[in-house]
Residue frames as a rotation matrix with the C-alpha (Angstrom) as fourth column:
UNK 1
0.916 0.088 0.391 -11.34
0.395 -0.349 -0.850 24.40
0.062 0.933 -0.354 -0.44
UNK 2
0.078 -0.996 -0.030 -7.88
0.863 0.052 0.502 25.20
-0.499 -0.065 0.864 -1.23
UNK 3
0.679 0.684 -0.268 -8.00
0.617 -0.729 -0.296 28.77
-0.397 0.035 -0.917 -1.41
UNK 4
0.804 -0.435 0.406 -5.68
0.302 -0.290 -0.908 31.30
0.513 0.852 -0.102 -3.37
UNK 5
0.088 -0.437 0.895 -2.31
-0.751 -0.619 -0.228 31.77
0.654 -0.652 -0.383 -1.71
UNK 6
0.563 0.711 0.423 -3.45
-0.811 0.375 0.449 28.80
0.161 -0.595 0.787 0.12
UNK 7
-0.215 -0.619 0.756 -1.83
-0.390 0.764 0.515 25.13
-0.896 -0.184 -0.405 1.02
UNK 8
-0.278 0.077 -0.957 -1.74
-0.951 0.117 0.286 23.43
0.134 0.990 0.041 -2.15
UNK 9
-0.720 -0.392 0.572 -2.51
-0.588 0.783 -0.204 20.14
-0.368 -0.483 -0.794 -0.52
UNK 10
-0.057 0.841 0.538 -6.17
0.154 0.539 -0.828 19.59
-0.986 0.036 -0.160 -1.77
UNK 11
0.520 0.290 -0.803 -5.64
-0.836 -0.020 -0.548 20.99
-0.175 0.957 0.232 -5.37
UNK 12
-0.358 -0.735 -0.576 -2.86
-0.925 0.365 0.109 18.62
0.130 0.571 -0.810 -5.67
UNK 13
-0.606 0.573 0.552 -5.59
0.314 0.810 -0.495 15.72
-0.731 -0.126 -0.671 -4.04
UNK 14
0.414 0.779 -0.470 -8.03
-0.448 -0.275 -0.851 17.00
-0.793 0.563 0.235 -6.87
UNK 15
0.174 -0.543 -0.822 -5.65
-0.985 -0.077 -0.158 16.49
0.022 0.836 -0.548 -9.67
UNK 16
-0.362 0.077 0.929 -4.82
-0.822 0.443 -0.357 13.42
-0.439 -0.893 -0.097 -8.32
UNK 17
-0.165 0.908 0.385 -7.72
0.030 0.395 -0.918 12.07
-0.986 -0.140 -0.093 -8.17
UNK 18
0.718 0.604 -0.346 -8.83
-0.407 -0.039 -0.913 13.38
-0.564 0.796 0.218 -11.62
UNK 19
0.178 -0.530 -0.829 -5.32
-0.927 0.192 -0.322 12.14
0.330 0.826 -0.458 -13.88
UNK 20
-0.777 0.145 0.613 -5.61
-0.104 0.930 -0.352 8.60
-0.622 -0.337 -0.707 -11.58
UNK 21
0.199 0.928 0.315 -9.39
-0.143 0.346 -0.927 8.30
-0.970 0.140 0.201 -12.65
UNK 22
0.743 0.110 -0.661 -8.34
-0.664 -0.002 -0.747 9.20
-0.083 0.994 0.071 -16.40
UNK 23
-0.647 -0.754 0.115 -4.82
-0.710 0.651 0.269 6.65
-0.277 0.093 -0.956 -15.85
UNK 24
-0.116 0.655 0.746 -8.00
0.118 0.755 -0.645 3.67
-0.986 0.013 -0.165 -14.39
UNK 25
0.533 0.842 -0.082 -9.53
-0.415 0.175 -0.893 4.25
-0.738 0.510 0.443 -17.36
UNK 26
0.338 -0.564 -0.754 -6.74
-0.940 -0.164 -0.299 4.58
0.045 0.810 -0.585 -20.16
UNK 27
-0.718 -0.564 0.407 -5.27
-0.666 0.727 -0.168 0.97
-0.201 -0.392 -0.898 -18.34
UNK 28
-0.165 0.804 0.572 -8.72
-0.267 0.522 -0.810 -0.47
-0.949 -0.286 0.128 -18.36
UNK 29
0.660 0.580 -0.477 -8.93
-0.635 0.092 -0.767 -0.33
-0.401 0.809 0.429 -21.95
UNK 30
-0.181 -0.702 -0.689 -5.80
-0.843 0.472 -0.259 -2.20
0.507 0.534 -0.677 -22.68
UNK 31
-0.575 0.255 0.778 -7.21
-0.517 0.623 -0.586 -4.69
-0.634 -0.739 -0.226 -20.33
UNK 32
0.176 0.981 0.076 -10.19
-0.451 0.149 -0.880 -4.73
-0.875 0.121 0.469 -21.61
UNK 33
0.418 -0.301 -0.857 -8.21
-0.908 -0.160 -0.386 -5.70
-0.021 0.940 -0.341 -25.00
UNK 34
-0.397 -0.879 0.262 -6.77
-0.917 0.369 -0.152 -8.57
0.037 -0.301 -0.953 -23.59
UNK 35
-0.769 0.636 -0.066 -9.01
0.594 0.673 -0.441 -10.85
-0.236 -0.378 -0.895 -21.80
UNK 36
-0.780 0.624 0.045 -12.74
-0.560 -0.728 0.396 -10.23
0.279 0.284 0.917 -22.89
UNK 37
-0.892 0.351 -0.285 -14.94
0.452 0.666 -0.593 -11.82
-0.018 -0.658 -0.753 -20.32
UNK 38
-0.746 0.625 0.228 -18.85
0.303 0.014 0.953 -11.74
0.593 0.780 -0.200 -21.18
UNK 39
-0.658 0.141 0.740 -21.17
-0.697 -0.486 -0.527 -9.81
0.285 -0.863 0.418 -18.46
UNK 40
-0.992 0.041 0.119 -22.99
-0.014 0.905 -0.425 -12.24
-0.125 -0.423 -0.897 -16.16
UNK 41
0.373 0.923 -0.094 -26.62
-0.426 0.080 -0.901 -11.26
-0.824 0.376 0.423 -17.35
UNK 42
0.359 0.108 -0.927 -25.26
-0.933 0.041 -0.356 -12.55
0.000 0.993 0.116 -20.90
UNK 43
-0.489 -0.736 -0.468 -23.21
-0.684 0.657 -0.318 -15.64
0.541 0.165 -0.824 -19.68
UNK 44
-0.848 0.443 -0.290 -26.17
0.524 0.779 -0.343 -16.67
0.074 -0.443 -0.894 -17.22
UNK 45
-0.661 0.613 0.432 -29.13
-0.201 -0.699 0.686 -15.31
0.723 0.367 0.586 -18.47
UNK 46
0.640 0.671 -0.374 -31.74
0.264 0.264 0.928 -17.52
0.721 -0.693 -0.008 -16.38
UNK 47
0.397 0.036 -0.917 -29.96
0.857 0.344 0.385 -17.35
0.329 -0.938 0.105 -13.08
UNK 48
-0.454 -0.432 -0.779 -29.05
0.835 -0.511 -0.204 -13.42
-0.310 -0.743 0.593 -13.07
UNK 49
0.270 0.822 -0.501 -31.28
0.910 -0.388 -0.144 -10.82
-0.313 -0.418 -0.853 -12.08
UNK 50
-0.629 -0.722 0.287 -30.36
0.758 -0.651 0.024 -7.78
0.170 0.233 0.957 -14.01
UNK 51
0.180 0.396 -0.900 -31.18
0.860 -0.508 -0.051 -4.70
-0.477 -0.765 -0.432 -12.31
UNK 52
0.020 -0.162 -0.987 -30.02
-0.333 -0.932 0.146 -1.75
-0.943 0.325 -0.073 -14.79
UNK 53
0.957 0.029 0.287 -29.94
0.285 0.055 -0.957 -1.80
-0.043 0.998 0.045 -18.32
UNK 54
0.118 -0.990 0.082 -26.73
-0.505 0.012 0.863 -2.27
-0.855 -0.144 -0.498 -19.79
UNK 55
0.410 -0.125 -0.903 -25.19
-0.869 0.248 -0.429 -3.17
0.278 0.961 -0.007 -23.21
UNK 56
0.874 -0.318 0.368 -23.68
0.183 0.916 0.357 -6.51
-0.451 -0.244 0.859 -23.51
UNK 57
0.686 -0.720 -0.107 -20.34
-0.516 -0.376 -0.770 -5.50
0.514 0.583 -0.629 -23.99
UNK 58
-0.092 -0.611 -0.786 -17.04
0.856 0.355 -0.376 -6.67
0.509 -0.707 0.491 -21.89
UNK 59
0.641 0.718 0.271 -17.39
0.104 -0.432 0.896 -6.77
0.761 -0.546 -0.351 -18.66
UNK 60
0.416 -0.881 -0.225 -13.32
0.805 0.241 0.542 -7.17
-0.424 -0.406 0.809 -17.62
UNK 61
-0.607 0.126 -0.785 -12.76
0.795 0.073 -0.603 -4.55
-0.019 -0.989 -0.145 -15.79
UNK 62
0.532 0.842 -0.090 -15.38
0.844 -0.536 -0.017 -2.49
-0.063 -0.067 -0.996 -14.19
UNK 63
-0.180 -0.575 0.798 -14.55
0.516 -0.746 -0.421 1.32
0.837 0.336 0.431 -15.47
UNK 64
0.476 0.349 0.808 -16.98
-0.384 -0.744 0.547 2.84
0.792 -0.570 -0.220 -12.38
UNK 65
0.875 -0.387 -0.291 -14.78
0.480 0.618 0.623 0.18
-0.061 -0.685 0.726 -9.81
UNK 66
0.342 -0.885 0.317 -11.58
0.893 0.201 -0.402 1.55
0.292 0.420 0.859 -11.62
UNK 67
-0.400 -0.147 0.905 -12.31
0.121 -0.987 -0.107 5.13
0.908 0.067 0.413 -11.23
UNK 68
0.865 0.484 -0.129 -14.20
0.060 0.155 0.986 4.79
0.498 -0.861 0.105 -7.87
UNK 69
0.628 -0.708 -0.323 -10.73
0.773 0.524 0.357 3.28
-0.084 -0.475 0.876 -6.56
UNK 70
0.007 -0.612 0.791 -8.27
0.654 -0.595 -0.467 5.86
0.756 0.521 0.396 -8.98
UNK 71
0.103 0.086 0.991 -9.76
-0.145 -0.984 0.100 8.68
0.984 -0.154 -0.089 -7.18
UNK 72
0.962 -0.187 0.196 -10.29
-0.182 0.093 0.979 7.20
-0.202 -0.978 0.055 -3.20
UNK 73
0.568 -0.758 -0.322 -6.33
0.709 0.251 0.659 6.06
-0.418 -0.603 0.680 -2.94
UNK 74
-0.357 -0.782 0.511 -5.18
0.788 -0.545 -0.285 9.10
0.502 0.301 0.811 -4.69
UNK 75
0.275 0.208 0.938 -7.06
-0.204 -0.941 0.269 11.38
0.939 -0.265 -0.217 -2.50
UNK 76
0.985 0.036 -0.171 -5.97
0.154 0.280 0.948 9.10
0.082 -0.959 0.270 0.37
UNK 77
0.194 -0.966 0.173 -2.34
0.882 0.094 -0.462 10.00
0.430 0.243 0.870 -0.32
UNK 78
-0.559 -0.354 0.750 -3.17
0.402 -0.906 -0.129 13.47
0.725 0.230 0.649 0.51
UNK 79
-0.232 0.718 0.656 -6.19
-0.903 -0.410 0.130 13.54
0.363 -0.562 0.743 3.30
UNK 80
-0.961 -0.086 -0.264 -6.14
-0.013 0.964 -0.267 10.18
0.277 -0.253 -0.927 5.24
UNK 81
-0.615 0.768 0.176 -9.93
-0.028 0.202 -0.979 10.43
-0.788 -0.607 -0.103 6.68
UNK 82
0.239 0.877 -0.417 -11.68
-0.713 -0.133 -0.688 11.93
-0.659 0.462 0.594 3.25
UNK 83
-0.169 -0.100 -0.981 -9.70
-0.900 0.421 0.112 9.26
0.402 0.901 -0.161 1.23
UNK 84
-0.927 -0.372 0.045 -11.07
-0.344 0.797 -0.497 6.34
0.149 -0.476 -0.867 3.80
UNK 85
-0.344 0.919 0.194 -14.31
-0.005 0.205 -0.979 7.24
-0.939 -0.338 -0.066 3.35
UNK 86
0.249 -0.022 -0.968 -13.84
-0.967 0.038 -0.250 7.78
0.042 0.999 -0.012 -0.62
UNK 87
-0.911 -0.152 -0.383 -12.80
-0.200 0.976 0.087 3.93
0.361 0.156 -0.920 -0.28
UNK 88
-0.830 0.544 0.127 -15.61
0.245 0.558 -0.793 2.96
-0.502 -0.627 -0.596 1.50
UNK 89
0.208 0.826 -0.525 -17.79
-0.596 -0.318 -0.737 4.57
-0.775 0.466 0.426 -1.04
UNK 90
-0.504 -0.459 -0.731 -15.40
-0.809 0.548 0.213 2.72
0.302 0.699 -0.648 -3.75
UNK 91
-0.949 -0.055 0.311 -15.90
-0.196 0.875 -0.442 -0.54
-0.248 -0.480 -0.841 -1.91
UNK 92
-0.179 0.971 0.160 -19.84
-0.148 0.134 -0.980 0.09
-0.973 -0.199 0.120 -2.26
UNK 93
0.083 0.174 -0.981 -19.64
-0.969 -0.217 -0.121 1.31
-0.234 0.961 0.150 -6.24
UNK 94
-0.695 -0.699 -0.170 -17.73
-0.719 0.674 0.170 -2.17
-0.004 0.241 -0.971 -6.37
UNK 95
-0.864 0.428 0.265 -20.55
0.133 0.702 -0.700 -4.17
-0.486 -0.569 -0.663 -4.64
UNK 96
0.125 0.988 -0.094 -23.39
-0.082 -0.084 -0.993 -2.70
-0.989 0.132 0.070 -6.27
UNK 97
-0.079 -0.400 -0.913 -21.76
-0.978 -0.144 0.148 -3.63
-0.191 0.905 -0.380 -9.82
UNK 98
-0.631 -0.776 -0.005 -21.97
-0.773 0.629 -0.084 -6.76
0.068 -0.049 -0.996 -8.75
UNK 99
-0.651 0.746 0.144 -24.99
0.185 0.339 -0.922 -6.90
-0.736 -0.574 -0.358 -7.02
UNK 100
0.072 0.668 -0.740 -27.17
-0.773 -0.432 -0.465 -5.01
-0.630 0.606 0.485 -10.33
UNK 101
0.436 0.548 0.714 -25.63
-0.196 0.832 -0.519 -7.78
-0.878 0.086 0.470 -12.14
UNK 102
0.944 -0.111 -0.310 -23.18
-0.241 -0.874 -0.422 -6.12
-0.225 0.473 -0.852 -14.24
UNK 103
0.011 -0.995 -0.100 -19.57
-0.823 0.048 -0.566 -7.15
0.568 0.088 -0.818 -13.39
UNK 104
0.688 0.003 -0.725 -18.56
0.297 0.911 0.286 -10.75
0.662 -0.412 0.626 -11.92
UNK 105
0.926 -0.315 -0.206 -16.74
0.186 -0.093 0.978 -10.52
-0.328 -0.944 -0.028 -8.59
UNK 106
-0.197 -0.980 -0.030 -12.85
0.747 -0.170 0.643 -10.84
-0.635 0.104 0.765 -10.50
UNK 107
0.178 0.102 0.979 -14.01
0.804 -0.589 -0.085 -7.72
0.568 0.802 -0.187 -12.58
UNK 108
0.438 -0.229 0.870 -13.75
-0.350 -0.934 -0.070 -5.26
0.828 -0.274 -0.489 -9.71
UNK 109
0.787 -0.600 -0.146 -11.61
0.557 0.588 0.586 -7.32
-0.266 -0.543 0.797 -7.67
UNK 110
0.129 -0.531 0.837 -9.26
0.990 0.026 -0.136 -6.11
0.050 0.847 0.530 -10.99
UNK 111
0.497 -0.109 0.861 -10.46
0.088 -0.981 -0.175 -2.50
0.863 0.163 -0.477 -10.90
UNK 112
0.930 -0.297 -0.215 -8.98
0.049 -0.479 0.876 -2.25
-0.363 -0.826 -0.431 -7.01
UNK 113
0.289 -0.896 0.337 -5.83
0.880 0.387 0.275 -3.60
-0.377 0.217 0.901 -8.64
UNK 114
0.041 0.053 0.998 -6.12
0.985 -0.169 -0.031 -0.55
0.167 0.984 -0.059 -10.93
UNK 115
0.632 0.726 0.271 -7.27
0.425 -0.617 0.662 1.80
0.648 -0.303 -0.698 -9.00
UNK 116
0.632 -0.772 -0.069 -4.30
0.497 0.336 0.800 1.32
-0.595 -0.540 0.596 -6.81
UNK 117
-0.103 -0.889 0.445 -1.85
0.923 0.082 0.377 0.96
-0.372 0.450 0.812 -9.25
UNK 118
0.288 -0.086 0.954 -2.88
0.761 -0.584 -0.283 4.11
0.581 0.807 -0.102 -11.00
UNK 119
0.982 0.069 -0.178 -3.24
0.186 -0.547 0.816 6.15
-0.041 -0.834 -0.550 -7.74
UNK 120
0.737 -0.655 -0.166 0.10
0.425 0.257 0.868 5.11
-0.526 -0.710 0.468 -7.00
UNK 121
0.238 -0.560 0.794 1.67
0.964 0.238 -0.121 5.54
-0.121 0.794 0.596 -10.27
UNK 122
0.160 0.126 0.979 0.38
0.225 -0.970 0.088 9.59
0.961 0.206 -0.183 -10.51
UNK 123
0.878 -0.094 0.470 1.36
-0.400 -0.685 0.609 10.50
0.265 -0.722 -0.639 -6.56
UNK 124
0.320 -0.934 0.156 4.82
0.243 0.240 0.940 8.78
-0.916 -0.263 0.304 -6.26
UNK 125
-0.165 -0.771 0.615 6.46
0.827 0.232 0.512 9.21
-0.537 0.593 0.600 -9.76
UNK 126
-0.415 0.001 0.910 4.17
0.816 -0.441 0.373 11.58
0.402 0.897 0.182 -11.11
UNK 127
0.238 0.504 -0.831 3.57
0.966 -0.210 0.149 13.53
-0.100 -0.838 -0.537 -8.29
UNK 128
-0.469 -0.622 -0.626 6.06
0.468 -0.777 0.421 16.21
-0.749 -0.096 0.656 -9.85
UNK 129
-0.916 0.315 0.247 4.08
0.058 -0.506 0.861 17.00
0.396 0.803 0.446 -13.24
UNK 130
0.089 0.995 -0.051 1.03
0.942 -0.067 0.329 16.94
0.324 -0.078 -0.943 -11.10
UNK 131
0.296 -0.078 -0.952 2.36
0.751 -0.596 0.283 19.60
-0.590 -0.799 -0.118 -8.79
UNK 132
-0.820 -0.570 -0.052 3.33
0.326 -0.539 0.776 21.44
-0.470 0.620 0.628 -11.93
UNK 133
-0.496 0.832 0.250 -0.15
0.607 0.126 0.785 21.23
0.621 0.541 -0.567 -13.63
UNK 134
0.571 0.772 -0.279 -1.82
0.773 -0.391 0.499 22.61
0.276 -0.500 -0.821 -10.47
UNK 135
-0.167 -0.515 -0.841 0.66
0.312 -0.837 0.450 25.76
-0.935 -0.187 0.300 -9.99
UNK 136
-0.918 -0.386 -0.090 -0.18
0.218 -0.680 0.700 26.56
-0.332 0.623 0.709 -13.64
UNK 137
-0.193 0.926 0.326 -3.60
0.616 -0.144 0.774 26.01
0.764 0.350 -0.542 -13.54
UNK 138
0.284 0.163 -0.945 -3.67
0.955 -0.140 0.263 28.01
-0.090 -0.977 -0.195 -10.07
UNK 139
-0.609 -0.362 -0.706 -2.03
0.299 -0.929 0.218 31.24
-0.735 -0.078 0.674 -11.83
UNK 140
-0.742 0.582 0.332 -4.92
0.125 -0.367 0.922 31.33
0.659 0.725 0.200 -14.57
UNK 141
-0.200 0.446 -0.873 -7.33
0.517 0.805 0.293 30.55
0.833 -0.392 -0.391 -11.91
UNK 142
-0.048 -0.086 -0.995 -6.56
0.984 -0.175 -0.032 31.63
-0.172 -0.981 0.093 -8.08
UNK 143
-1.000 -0.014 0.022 -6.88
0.011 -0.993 -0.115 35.58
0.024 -0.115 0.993 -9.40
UNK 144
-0.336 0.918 0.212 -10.54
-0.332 -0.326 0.885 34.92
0.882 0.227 0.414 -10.70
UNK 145
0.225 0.844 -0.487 -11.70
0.407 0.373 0.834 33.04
0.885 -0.386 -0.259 -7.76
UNK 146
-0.503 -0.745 -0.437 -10.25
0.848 -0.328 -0.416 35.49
0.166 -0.580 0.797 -5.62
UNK 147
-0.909 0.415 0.052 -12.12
-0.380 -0.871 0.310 38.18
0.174 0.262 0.949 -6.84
UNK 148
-0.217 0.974 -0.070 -15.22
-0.122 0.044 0.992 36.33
0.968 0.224 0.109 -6.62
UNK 149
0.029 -0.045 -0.999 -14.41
0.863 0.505 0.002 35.53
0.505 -0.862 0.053 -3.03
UNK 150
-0.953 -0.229 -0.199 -14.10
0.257 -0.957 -0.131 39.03
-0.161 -0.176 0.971 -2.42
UNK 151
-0.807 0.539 0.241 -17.25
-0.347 -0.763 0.546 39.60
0.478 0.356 0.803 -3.59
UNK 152
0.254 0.955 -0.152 -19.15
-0.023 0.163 0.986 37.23
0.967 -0.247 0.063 -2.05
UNK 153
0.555 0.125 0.823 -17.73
-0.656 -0.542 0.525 38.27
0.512 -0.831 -0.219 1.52
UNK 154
0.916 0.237 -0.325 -15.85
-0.210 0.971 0.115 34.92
0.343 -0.037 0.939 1.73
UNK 155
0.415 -0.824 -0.387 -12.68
0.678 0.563 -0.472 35.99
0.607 -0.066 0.792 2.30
């Protein structure tokens, strides 16, 4: 926890993480405009096993692959162990889309692409207006949870 006063290293892996996930998504939809590719329970009914309920909408690209990804390589930018196991959890989100029956392999192939690219896009270029966001959200903030840290003996 990136306490008040504190390194700023994990709010600025939070943020991150959270304006990557909302890039994945914001990219995904202009994707999703592009190329509209039919989910494999609807393009092979008889030979796939759907496992979740799910609309039959487009299925190019996966949003939970996109945002899975967004968040693990932008938190790896900033914590190299918790953002290697946040991939490896990606990697799974990715597989079990696949596996429920949901997204065809080049659908979250697509979202790593994304996921990436967005990561990359919000800690190298936009790394300043993040680091700006979290210092102003840290001076509304970092008094109250101060005080509660005080109270519960925490600090």
């Amino acid at each position: 926890m990136a306490r008040p006063g504190g390194s700023p290293r994990s709010k600025l892996a939070a943020a991150s993480a959270g304006v990557s996930a909302v890039l994945a998504l914001l990219v995904n939809a202009v994707l999703g405009q592009l190329w509209y590719h039919p989910r494999p329970f609807v393009d092979h009914p008889k030979q796939t096993l759907l496992l979740v309920h799910h609309g039959a909408d487009n299925s190019f690209p996966s949003d939970h692959a996109s945002v899975a990804f967004a968040v693990a390589f932008a938190v790896l930018m900033f914590h190299r162990r918790l953002g290697v196991l946040l991939i490896a959890v990606a990697v799974g989100v990715g597989l079990d889309r696949i596996f429920v029956g949901v997204h065809y392999p080049v659908d979250v192939a697509t979202s790593v692409l994304v996921g990436l690219g967005a990561a990359l896009v919000v800690t190298f270029p936009g790394r300043p207006y993040v680091g700006w966001l979290v210092r102003l959200v840290s001076r509304a903030t970092d008094p109250l949870v101060a005080v509660v840290l005080r109270r519960t003996g925490r600090q």
